[in-house]
N, C-alpha and C positions, 0 to 999 in steps of 0.2 A: 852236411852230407847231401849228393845230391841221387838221383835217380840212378845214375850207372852204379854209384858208391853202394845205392841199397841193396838193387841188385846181385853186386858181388859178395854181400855181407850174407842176403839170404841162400848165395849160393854155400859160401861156405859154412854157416852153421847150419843149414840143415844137408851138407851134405849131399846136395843133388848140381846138377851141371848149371850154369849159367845160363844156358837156352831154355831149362825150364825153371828157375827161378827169374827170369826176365819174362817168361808168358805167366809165372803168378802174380809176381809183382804189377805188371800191368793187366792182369784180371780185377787186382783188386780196386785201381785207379779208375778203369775203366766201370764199376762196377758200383765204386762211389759217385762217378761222375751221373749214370745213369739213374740212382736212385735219387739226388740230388734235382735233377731236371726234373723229376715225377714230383717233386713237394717234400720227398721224405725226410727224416732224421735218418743222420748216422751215429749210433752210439758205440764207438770203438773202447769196451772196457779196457781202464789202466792207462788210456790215450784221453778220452773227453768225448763230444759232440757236436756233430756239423747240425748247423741246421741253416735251414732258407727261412730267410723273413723279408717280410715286402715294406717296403720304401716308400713313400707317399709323396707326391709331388709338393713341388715347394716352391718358391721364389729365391732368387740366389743375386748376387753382383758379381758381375765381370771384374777382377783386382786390377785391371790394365786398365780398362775405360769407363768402370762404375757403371756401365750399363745395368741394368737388370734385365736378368732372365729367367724363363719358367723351367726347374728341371724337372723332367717329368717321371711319374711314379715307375718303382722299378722292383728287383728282386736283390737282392745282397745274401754273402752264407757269411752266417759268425758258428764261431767255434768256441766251444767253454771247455775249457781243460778238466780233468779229473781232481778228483781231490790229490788222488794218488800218488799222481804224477807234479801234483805243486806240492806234495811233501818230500817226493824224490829231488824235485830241483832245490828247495829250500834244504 
């Protein structure tokens, strides 16, 4: 499913128009992205949790010229699924 797909989905079960299930949809995108940039967690019950964890720099090899190089420290978001939701798909 992609964006327009969800879109259309949250237009038709809840029953309101595409224009404003396309501005919630992207409230909510928008709203993850934001909190996400601040450091927070997202805990979406029944979905899992976003979270930001930081990256510590390292020393790496180039796989084409075995060079080495320093990558430097960074931010990554992992996400932990729900219990729920890995008993839903199992």
């Amino acid at each position: 499913m992609n964006k327009v797909e969800l879109i259309e989905k949250v237009a038709q079960d809840a029953e309101i128009k595409g224009a404003e299930a396309k501005r919630a949809v992207e409230s909510v995108i928008d709203n993850v992205v934001k909190s996400l940039k601040a450091g927070n967690d997202i805990t979406l019950s029944g979905l899992g949790t976003f979270k930001v964890k930081d990256r510590k720099a390292r020393t790496a090899r180039n796989p084409k010229t075995g060079e080495t190089i320093q990558v430097p420290a960074g931010k990554r978001i992992s996400f932990k699924v729900s219990a729920g939701l890995k008993r839903e798909i199992k």
